[in-house]
C-alpha positions in Angstrom: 3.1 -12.9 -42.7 4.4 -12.9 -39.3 8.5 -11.5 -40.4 6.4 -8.5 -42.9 3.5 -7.9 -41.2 1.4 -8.6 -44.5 -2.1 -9.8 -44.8 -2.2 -13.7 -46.5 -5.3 -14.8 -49.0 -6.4 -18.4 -48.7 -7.9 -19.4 -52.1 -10.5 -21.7 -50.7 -10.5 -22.4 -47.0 -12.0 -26.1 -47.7 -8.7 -27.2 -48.2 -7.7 -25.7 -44.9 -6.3 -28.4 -42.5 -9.3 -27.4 -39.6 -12.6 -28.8 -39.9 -14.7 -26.1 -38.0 -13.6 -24.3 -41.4 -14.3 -26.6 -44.2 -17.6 -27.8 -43.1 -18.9 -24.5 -42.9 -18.6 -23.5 -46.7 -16.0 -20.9 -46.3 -14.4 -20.6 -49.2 -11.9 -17.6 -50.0 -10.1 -16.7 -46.4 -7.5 -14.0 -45.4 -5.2 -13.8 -42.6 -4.0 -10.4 -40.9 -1.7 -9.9 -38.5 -2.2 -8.2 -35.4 0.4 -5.8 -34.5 3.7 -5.6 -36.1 6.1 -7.9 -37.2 8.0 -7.0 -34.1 5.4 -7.6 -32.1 2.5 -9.7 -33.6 0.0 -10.9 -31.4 -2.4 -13.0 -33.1 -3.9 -13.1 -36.5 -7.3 -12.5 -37.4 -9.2 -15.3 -39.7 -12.0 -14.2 -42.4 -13.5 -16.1 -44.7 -16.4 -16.0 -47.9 -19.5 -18.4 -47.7 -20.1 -19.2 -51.0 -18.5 -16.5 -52.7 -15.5 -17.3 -55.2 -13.9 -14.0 -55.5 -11.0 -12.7 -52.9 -11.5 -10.5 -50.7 -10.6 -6.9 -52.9 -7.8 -4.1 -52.0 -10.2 -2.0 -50.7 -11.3 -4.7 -48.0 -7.5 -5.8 -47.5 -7.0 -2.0 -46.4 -10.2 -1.7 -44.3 -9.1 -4.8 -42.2 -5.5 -3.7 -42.1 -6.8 -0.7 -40.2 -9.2 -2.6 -37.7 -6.1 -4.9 -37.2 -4.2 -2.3 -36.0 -6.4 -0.6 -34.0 -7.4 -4.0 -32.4 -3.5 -4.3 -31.2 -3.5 -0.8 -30.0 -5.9 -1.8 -27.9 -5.1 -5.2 -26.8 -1.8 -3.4 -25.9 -3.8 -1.0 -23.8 -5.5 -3.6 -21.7 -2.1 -5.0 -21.0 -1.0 -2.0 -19.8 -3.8 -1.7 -17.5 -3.5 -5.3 -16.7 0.0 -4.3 -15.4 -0.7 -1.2 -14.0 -3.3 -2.6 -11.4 -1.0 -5.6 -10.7 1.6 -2.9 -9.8 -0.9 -1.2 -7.7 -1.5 -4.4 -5.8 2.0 -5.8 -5.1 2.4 -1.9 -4.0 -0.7 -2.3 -1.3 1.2 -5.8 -0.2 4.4 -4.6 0.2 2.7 -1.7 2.0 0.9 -4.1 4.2 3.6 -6.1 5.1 6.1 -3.5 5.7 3.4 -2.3 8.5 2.8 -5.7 9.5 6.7 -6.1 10.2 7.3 -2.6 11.8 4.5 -2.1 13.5 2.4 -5.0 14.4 5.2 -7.3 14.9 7.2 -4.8 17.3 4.3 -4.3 19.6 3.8 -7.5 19.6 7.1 -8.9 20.7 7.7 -5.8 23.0 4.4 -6.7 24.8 5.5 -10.5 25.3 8.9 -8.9 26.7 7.3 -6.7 29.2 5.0 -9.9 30.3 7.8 -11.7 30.8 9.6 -9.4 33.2 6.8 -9.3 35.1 5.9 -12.9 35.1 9.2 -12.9 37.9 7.1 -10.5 40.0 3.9 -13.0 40.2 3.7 -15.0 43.2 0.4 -16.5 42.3 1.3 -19.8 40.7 -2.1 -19.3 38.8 -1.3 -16.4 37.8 1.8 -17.2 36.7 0.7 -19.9 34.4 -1.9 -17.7 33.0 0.5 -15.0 31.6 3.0 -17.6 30.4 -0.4 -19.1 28.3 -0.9 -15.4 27.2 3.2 -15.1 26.3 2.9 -18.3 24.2 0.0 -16.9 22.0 1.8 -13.9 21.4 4.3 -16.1 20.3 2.6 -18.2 18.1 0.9 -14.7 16.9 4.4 -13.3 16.0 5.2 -16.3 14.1 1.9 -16.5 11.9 2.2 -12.8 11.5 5.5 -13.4 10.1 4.2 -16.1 7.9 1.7 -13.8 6.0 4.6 -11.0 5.9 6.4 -14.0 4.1 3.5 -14.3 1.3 2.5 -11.1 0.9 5.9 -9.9 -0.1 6.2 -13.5 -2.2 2.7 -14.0 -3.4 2.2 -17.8 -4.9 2.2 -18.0 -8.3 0.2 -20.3 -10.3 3.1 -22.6 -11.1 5.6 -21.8 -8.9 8.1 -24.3 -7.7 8.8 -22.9 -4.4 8.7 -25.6 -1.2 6.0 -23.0 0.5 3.8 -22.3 -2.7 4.3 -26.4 -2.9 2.9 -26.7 0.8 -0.1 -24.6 0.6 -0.8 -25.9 -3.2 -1.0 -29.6 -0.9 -3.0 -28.5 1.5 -5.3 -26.7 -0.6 -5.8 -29.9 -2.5 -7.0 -31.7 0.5 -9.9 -29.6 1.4 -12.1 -31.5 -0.3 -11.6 -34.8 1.2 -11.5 -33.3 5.0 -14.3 -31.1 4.6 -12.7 -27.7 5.7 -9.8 -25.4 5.7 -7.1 -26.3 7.7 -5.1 -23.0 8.8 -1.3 -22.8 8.0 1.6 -21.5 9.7 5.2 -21.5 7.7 7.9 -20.2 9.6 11.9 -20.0 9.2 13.6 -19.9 5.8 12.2 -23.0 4.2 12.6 -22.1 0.6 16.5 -21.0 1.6 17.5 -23.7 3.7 15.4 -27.1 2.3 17.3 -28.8 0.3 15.3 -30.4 -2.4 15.2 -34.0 -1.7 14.3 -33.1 2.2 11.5 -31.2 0.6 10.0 -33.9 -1.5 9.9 -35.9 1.8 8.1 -33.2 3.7 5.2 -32.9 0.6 4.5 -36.6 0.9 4.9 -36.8 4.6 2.4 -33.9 4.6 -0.3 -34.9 1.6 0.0 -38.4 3.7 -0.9 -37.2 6.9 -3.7 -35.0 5.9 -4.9 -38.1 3.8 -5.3 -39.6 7.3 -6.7 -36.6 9.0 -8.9 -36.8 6.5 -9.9 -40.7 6.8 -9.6 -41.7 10.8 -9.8 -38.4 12.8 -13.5 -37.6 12.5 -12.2 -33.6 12.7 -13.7 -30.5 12.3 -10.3 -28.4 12.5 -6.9 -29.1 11.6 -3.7 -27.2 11.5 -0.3 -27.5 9.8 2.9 -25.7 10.7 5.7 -26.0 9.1 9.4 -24.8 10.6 13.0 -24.5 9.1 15.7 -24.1 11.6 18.6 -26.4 12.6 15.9 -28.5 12.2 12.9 -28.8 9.9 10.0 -29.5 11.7 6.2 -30.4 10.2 2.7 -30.5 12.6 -0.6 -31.3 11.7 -2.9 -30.9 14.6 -6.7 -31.7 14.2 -9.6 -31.7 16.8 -10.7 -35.1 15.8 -11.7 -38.5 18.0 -7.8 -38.9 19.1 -4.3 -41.1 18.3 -6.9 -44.4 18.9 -8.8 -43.9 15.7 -5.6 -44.2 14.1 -5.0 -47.8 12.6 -1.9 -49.7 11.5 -3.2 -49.1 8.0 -3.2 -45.6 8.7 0.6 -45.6 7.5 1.9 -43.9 10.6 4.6 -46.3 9.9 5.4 -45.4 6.7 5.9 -41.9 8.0 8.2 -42.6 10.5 10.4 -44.8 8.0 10.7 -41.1 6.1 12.0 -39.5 9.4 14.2 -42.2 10.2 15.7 -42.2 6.5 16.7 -38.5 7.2 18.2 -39.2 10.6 14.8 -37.8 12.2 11.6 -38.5 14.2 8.1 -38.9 13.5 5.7 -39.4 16.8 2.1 -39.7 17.0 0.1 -38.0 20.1 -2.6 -36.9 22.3 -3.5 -33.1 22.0 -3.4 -31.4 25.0 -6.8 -30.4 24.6 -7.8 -33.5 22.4 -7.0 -34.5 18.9 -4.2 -35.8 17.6 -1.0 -34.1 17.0 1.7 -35.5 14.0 5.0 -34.2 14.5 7.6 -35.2 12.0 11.0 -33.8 12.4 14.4 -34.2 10.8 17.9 -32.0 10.8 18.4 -29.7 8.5 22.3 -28.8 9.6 25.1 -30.7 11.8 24.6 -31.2 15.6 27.6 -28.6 15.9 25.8 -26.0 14.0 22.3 -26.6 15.5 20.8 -23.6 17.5 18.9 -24.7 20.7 16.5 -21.9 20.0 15.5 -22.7 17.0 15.7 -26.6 17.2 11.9 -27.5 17.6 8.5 -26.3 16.8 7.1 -26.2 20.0 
């Protein structure tokens, strides 16, 4: 059927191996293709209640024609199934492309212009006020960067990718803490993670949002991940603080990861509260190591 494209009779469809069809009381069935043997895309099951007698050449020819015209326009909603998902990656490439040119550079030529005139401040309150305001920008410029990153790479259900990997984890841990944590992935992580040091990282994070979620009593939570010389994981949450954190918290047990890599794993105070996970470990020799792009700050 499928190599000629030719319709199939069934004798008697209670002998067919599926019981939704013989306990039903079909009896004579036909199979036609949809499509052409080229490109069949299904086949279309009918079947007689009662009725001995197959189905007749004239009915064979009528359902021969709905077949096909049931593939023309099964192709046609593919095409238009394609044709908007052009339309979209378009408007994301679009996006980013503005994002990058535009938001980005204003962004990072505003910082530059505060900090030339952070020199000229003698108010040391002052001072620290645009340095706070330099910082953000900062931090802006790398989660803008971030969403550049996945809207020109948009996730794919079943994508194997360490960032569609990071934000499938965190995703699945919203339940258990009660809210959506906000993500920032910076640096060329799918590029420059090898795959074991990756695995690490996924267990390191699902692990310390499982404790987020258990001990800090938090309403907000963060995780940034960066890949430099170094790659470098935080999860920040506004919770009750590094005390409700217990041995069987298995802060340990992250820190033996770190330490297996030749890195670090330390658990603090937030500057404004919370509790602030950092687990870090080298990505590239001591001799090749950048010092700006070392640690996630």
């Amino acid at each position: 059927m499928y190599r000629n494209g030719e319709a199939v009779s069934i004798p008697d469809l209670r002998y067919a191996d599926c019981p939704m069809l013989s306990h039903h009381g079909f009896r004579p069935g036909l199979l036609v293709p949809l499509g052409t043997p080229a490109r069949t895309r299904g086949v279309l099951l009918l079947g007689k209640v009662g009725a001995r007698s197959p189905f007749n050449e004239a009915t064979r020819r009528m359902l021969d024609a709905f077949s096909g015209q049931a593939a023309v326009a099964l192709e046609l909603a593919e095409a238009q199934q394609d044709a908007e998902r052009l339309v979209v990656l378009e408007d994301r490439d679009r996006i980013a492309k503005d994002l990058h040119d535009v938001v980005i550079q204003r962004l990072f030529a505003s910082a530059m212009t505060l900090m030339s005139t952070l020199r000229l401040i003698d108010s040391a309150e002052a001072g620290e006020r645009v340095q706070r305001t330099i910082d953000d920008l900062d931090d802006t410029i790398r989660e803008i960067r971030s969403t550049v990153f996945a809207l020109q790479h948009p996730n794919i259900p079943g994508s194997t990718s360490l960032r569609g990997r990071v934000l499938a984890s965190v995703e699945s841990a919203i339940h258990a803490l009660g809210f959506q944590p906000r993500v920032c992935l910076d640096g060329p992580i799918d590029a420059a993670v090898p795959e074991e040091v990756g695995d690490q990282l996924l267990a390191v994070l699902g692990e310390g949002l499982a404790n987020v979620a258990r001990h800090a009593q938090a309403s907000e939570a963060q995780v940034s991940v960066y890949a430099g010389a170094r790659l470098t994981l935080l999860i920040t949450d506004d919770g009750i603080g590094i005390a409700g954190y217990h041995r069987s918290s298995g802060l340990r047990n992250l820190a033996g990861r770190a330490e297996a890599l030749g890195g670090e794993f330390t658990a603090e105070p937030g500057a404004t509260g919370g509790t602030v996970l950092r687990w870090s470990v080298p990505l590239r020799r001591d001799d090749e190591e950048q010092s700006h792009g070392a640690d996630l700050t």
